[in-house]
FILO-884042 format. One record per residue: residue in three letters; x, y, z of N, C-alpha, C in turn. Coordinates in steps of 0.2 Angstrom, whole numbers, padded with zeros to 4 digits, always signed. Layout:
% residues N
ALAXYZXYZXYZ;...
% end
This chain:
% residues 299
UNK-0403-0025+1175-0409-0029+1173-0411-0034+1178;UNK-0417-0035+1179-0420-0040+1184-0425-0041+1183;UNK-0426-0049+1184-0434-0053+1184-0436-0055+1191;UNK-0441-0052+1193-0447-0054+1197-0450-0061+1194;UNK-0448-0067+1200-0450-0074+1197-0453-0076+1206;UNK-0461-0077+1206-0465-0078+1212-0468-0085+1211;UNK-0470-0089+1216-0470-0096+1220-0472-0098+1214;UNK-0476-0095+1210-0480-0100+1203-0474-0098+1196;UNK-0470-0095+1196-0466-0095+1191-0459-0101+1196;UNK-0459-0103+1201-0456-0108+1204-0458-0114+1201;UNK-0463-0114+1203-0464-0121+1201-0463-0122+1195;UNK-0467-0117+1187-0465-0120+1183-0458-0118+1179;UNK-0454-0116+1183-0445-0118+1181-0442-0125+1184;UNK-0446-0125+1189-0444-0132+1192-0445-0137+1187;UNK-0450-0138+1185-0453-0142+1179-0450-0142+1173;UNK-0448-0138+1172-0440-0134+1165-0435-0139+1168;UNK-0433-0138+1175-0428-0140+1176-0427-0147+1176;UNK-0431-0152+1178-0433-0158+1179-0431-0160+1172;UNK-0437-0157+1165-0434-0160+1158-0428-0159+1158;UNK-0425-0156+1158-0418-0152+1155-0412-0158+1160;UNK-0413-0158+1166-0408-0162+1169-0408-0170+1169;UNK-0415-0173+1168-0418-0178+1170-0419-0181+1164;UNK-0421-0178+1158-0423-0182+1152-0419-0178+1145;UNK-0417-0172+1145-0414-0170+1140-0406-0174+1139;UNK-0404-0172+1149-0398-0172+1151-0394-0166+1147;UNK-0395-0161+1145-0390-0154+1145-0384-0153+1147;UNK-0379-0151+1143-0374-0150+1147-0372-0145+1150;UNK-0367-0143+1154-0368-0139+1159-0367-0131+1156;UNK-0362-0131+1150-0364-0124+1146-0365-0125+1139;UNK-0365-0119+1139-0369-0117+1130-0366-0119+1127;UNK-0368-0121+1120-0362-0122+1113-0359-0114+1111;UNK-0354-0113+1109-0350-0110+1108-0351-0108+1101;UNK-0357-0101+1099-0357-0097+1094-0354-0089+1092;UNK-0350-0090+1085-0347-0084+1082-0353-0081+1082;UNK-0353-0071+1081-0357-0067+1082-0361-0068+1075;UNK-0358-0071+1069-0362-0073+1062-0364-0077+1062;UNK-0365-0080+1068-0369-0086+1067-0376-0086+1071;UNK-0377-0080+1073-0382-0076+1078-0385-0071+1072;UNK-0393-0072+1075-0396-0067+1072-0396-0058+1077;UNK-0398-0056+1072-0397-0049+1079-0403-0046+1076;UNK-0405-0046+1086-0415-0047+1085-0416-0037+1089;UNK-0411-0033+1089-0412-0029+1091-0404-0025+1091;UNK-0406-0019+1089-0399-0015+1085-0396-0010+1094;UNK-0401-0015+1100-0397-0012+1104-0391-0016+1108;UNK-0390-0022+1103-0387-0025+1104-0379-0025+1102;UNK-0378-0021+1097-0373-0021+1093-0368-0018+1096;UNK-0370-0011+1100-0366-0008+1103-0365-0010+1110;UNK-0368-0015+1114-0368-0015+1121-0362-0018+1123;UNK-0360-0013+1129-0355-0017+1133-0358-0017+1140;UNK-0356-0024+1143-0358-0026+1149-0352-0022+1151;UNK-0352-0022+1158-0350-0019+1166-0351-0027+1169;UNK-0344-0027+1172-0343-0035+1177-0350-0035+1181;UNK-0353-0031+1184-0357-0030+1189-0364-0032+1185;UNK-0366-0030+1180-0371-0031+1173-0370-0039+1173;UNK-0365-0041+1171-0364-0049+1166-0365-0052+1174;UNK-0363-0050+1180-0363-0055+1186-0370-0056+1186;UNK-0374-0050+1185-0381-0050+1185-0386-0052+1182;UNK-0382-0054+1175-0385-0058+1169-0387-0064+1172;UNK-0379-0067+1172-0378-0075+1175-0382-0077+1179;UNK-0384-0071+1185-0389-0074+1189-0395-0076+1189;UNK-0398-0072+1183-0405-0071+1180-0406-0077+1176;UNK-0398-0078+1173-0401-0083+1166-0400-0090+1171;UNK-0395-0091+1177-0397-0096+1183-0404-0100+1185;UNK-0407-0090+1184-0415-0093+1189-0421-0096+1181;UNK-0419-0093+1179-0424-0095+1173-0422-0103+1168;UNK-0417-0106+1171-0414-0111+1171-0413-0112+1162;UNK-0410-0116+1158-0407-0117+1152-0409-0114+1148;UNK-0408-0111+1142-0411-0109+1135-0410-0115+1130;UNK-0415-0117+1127-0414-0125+1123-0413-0119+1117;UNK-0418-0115+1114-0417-0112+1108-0410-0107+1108;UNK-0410-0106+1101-0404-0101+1101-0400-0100+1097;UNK-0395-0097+1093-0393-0094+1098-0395-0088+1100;UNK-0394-0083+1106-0396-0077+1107-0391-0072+1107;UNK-0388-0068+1105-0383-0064+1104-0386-0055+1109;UNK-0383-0056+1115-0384-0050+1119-0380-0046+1118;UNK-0374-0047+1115-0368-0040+1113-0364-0042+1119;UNK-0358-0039+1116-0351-0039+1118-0349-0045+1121;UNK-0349-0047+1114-0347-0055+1116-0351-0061+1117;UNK-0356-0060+1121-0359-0063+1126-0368-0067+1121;UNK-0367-0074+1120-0371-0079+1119-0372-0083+1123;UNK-0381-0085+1124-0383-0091+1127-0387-0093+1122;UNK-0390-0099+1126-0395-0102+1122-0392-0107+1115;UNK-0394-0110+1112-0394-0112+1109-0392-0121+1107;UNK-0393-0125+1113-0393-0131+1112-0397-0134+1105;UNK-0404-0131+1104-0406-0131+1099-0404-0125+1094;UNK-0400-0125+1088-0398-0122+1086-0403-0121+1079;UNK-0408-0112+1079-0412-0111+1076-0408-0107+1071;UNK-0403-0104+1072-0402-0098+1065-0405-0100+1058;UNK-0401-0106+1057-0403-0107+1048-0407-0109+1047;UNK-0411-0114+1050-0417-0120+1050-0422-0111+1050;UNK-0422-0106+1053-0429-0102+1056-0427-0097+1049;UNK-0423-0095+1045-0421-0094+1041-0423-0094+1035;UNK-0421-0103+1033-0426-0107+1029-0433-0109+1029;UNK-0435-0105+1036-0442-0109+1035-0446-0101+1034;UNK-0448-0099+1042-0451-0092+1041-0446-0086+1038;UNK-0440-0087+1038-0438-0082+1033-0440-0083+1024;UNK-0442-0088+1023-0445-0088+1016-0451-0088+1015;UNK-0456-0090+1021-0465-0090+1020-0464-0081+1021;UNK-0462-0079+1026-0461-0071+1027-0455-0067+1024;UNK-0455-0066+1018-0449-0064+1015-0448-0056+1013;UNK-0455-0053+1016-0456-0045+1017-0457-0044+1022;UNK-0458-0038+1024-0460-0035+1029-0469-0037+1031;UNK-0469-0036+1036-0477-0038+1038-0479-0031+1042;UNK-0479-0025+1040-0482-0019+1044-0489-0018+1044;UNK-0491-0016+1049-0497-0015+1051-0503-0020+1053;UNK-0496-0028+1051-0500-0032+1053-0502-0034+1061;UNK-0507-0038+1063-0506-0041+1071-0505-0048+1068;UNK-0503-0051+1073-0500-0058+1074-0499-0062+1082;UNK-0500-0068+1081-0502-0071+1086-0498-0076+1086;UNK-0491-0078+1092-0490-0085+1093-0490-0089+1096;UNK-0492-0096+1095-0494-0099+1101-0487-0104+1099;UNK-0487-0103+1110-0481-0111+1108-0472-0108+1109;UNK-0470-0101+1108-0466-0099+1108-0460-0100+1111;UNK-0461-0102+1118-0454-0108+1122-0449-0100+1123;UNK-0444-0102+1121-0437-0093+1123-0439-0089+1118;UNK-0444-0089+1114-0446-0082+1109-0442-0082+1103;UNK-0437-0087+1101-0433-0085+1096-0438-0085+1091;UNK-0442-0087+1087-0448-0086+1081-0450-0080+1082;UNK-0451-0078+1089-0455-0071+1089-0452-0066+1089;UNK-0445-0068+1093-0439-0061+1092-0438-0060+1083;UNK-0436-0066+1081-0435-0066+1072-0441-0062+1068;UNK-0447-0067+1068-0452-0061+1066-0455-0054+1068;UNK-0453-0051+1073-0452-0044+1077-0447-0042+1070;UNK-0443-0044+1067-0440-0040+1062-0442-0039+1057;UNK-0449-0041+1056-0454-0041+1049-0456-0036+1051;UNK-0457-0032+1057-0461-0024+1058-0471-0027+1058;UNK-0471-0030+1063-0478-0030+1063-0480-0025+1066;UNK-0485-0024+1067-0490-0019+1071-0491-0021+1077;UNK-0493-0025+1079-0494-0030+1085-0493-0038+1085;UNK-0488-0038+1090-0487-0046+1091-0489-0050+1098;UNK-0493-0052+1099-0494-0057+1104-0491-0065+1104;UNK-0486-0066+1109-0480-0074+1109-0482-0076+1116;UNK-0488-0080+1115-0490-0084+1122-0485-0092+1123;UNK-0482-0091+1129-0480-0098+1131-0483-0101+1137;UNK-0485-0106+1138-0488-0109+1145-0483-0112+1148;UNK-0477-0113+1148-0473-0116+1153-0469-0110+1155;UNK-0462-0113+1160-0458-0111+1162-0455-0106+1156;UNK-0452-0107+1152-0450-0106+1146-0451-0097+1146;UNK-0458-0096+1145-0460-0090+1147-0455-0084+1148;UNK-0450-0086+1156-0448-0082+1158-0441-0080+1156;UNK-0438-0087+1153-0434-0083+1148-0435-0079+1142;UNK-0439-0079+1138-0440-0074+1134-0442-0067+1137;UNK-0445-0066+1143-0446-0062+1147-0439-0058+1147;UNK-0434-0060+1150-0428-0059+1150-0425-0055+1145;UNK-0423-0061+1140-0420-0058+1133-0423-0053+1131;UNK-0429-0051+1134-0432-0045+1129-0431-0037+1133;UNK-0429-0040+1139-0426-0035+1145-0419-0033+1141;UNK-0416-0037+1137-0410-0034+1132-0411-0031+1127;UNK-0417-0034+1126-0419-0031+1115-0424-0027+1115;UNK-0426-0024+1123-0432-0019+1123-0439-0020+1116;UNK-0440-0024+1114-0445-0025+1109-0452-0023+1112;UNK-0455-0025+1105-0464-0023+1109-0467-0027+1110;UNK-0464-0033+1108-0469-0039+1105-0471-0040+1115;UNK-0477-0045+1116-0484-0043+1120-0482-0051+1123;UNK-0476-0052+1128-0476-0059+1130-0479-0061+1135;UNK-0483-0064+1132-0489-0068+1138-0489-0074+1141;UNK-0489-0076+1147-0491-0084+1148-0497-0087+1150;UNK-0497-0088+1144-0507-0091+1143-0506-0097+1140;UNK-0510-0102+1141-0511-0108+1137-0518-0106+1132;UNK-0516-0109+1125-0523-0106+1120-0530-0105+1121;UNK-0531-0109+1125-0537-0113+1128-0539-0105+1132;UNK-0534-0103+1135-0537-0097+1140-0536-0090+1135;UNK-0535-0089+1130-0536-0084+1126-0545-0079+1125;UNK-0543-0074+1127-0550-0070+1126-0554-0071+1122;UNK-0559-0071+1122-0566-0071+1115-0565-0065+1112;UNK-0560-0057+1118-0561-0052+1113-0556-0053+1104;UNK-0550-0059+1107-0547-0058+1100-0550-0062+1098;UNK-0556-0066+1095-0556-0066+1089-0556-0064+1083;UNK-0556-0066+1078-0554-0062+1073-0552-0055+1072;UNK-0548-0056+1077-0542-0052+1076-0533-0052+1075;UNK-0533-0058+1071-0526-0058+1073-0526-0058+1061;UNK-0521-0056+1058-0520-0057+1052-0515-0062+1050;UNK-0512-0064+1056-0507-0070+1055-0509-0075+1063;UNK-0506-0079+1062-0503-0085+1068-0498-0091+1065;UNK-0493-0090+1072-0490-0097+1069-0492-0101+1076;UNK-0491-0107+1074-0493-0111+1076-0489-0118+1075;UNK-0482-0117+1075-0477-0120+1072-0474-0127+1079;UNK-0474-0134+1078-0472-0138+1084-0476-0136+1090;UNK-0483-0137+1089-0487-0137+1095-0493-0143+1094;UNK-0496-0144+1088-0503-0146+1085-0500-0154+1088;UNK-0494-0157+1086-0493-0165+1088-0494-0165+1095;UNK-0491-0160+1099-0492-0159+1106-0499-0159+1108;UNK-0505-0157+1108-0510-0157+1108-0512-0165+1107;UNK-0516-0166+1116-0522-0173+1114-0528-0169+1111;UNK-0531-0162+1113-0536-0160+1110-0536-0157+1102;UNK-0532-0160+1100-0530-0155+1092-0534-0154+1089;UNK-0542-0155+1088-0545-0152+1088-0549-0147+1089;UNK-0550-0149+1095-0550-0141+1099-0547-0136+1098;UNK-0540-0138+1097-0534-0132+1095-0536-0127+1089;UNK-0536-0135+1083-0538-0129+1077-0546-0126+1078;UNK-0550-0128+1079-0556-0125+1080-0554-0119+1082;UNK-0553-0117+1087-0550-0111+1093-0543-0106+1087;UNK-0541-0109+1085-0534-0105+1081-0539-0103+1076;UNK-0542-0106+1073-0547-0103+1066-0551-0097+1067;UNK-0555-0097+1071-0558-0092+1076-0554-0087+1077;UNK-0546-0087+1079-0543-0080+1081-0539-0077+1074;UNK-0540-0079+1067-0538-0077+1064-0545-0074+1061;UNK-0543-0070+1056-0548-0063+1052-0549-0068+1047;UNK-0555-0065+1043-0555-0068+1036-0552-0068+1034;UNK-0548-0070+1031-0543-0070+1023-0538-0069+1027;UNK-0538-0073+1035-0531-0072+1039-0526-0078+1036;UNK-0521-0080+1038-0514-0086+1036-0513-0086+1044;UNK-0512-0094+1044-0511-0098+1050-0504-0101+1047;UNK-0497-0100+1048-0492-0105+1047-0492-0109+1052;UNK-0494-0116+1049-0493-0121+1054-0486-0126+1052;UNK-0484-0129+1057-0479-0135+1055-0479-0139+1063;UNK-0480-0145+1058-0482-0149+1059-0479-0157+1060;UNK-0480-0162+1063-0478-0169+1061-0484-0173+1057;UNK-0483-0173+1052-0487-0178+1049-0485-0184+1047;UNK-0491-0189+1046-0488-0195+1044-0485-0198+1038;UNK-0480-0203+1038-0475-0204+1031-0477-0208+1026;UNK-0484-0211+1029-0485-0218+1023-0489-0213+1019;UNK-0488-0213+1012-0494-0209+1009-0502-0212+1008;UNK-0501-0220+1010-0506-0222+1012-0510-0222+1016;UNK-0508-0219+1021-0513-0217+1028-0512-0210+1027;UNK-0514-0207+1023-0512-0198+1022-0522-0195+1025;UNK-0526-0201+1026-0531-0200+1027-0533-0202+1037;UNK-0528-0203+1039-0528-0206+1045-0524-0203+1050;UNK-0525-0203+1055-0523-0200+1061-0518-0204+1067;UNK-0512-0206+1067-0507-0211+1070-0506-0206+1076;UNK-0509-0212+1083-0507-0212+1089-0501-0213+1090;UNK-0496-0209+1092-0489-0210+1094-0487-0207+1101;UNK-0487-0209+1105-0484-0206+1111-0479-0209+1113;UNK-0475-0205+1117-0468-0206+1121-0462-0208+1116;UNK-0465-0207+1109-0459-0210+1104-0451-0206+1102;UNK-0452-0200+1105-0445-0197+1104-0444-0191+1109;UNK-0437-0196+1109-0433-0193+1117-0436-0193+1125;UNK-0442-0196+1125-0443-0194+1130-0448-0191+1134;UNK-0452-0188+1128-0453-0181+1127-0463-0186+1127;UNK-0464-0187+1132-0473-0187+1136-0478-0183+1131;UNK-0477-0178+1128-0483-0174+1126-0482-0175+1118;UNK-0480-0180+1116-0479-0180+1109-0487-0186+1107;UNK-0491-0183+1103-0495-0187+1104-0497-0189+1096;UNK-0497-0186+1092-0501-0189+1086-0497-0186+1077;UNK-0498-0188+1074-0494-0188+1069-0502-0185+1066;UNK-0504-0181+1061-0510-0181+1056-0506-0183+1048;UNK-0513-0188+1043-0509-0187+1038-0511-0183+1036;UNK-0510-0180+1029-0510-0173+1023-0519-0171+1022;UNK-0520-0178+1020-0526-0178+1020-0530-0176+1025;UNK-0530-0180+1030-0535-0179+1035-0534-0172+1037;UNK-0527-0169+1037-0528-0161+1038-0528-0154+1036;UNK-0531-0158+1028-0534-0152+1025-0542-0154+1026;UNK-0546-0161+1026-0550-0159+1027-0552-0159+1035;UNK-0551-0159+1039-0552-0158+1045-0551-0148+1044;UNK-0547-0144+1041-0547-0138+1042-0550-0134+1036;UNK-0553-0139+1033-0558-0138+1026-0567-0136+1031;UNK-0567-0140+1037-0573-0141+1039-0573-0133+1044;UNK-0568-0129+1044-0568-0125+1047-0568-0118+1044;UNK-0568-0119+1037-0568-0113+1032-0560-0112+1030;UNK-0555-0116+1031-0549-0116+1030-0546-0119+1022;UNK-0541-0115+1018-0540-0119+1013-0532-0119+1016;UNK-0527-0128+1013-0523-0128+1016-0517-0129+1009;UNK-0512-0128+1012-0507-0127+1007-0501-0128+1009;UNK-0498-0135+1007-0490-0136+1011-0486-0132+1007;UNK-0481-0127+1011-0476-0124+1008-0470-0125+1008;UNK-0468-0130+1013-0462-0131+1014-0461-0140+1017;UNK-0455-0140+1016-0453-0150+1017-0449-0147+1023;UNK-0452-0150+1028-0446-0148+1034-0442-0152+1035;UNK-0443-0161+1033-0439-0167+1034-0442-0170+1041;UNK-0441-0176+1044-0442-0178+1049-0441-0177+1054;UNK-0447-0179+1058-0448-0174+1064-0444-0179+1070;UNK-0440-0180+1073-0437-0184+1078-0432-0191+1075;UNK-0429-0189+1070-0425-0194+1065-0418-0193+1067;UNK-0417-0200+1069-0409-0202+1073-0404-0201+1068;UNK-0405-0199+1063-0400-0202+1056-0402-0208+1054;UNK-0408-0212+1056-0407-0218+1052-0414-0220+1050;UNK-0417-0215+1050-0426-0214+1048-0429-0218+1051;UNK-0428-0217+1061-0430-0218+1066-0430-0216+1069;UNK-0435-0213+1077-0434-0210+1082-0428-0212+1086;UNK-0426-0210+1093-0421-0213+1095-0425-0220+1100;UNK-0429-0219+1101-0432-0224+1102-0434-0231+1097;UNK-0433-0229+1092-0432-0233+1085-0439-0235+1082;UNK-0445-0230+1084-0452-0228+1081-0449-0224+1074;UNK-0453-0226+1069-0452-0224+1062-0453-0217+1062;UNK-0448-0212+1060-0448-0206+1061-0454-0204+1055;UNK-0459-0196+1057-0465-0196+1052-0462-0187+1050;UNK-0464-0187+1044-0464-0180+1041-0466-0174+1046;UNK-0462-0169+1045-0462-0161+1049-0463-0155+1041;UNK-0468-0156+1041-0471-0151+1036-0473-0143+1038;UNK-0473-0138+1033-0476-0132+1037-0481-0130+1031;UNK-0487-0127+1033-0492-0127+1030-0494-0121+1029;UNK-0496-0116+1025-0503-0109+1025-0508-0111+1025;UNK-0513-0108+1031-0519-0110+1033-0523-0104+1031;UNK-0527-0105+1026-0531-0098+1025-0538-0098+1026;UNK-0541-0093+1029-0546-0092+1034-0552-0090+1027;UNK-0555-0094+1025-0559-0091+1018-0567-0089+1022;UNK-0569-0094+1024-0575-0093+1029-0578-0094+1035;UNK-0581-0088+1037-0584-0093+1044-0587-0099+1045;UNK-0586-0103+1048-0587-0110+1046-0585-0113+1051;UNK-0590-0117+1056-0587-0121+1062-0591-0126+1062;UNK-0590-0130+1069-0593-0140+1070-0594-0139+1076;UNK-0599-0140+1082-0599-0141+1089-0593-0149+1089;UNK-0589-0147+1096-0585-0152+1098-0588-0157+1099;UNK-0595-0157+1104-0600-0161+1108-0606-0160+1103;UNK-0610-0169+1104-0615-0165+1100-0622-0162+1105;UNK-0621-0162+1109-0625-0158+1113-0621-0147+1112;UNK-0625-0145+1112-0621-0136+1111-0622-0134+1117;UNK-0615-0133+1121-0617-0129+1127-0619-0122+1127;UNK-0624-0120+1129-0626-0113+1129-0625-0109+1136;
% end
């Protein structure tokens, strides 16, 4: 196995790497996971044995594409990376119960996907076609791991913004899971996400919302308030985000309590900003329905 990584996938691993050493501080290896604690995202995994000269090869691949935050990843024979963030049970409980059948012949769309883990797990739902865009570094590790699990899904490095007019409605699903509070234009966002799904398509969103149920109609500017982390930008309340994706032909439906989004243990960021609700939502696409951004229309 090999990745081809050129001056522009340089830079943005260097930028990986900068978060990771410089504001994450990651330690130097992986947390140490049993194979039951790993999902197994492809059955060509089970049986693989690495060859010393393979795993030396590994190591140096998963070097250049620097840290895996998500995880675990379970490549056979032994052999786990990833997983500082540890997604098995959290991904489990959440899209293992919005998605608790198969989805064939479905298309679907992710935005935001980081190491793929969402996309590798959902890849076991049997879609039809899956499209998992990342705009960063991130990217090339997923690239990678898929060089193990041979899968189909379609991994692209696009930011949403640059996605084609020809998918419009064409996607039956999208998640959109940890991206909307990152977004300063999050309107733009949904605007653009609404658009690419089908009629009577589902958008899974999750989300930061905010905690006071008294501003459930309000929108709270929050930046830089956990870890570190520069693109953290807005909290929406309940409110305000069914009718903002009401005005888009959307009806909205919380399915799930994810609990607080950046909460130290002590119902505070570590910065000591009051930690706001991570909820996850079904967005259904009932009409065409839109709002110019500007009120001038460009044509």
């Amino acid at each position: 196995m090999h990745i081809e990584l050129d001056a522009k996938a340089d830079r943005y691993l260097e930028d990986v790497r900068w978060v990771q050493e410089d504001i994450l501080r990651l330690p130097d290896t992986y947390p140490a996971y049993p194979v039951e604690s790993c999902e197994i995202f492809s059955d060509r995994v089970l049986d693989r044995k690495w060859t010393d000269a393979e795993r030396a090869e590994l190591t140096a691949n998963l070097k250049k594409v620097r840290k895996i935050l998500q995880g675990p990843f379970y490549l056979g024979d032994g052999i786990t990376v990833g997983g500082f963030w540890n997604k098995f049970q959290s991904c489990r409980d959440t899209l293992g119960k919005i998605f608790s059948s198969p989805i064939e012949g479905a298309r679907v769309l992710e935005i935001g996907a980081m190491s793929g883990y969402d996309s590798f797990f959902m890849n076991l739902r049997r879609p039809e076609y899956y499209l998992s865009i990342e705009p960063s570094g991130y990217h090339y590790q997923s690239r990678l791991l898929n060089q193990v699990y041979d899968t189909q899904i379609d991994f692209q490095q696009q930011f949403w913004q640059d996605l084609d007019k020809t998918y419009d409605e064409s996607f039956d699903y999208l998640l959109n899971c940890g991206c909307l509070y990152h977004e300063y234009d999050f309107i733009g966002m949904i605007k653009r996400t609404t658009d690419l799904l089908k009629l009577g398509g589902t958008m899974v969103l999750a989300t930061a919302t905010v905690r006071d149920d008294a501003h459930a109609g309000f929108i709270k500017y929050m930046p830089d308030v956990y870890a570190g982390d520069m693109t953290y930008w807005f909290a929406i309340g309940e409110k305000a985000l069914v009718n903002i994706f009401s005005s888009f032909g959307c009806s909205v439906e919380k399915v799930l309590d994810g609990g607080r989004c950046g909460d130290s243990g002590t119902g505070l960021t570590v910065e000591g900003h009051e930690a706001q609700n991570y909820n996850y939502y079904k967005i259904v696409k009932l009409e065409r329905k839109s709002r110019p951004l500007i009120t001038i229309p460009r044509y």
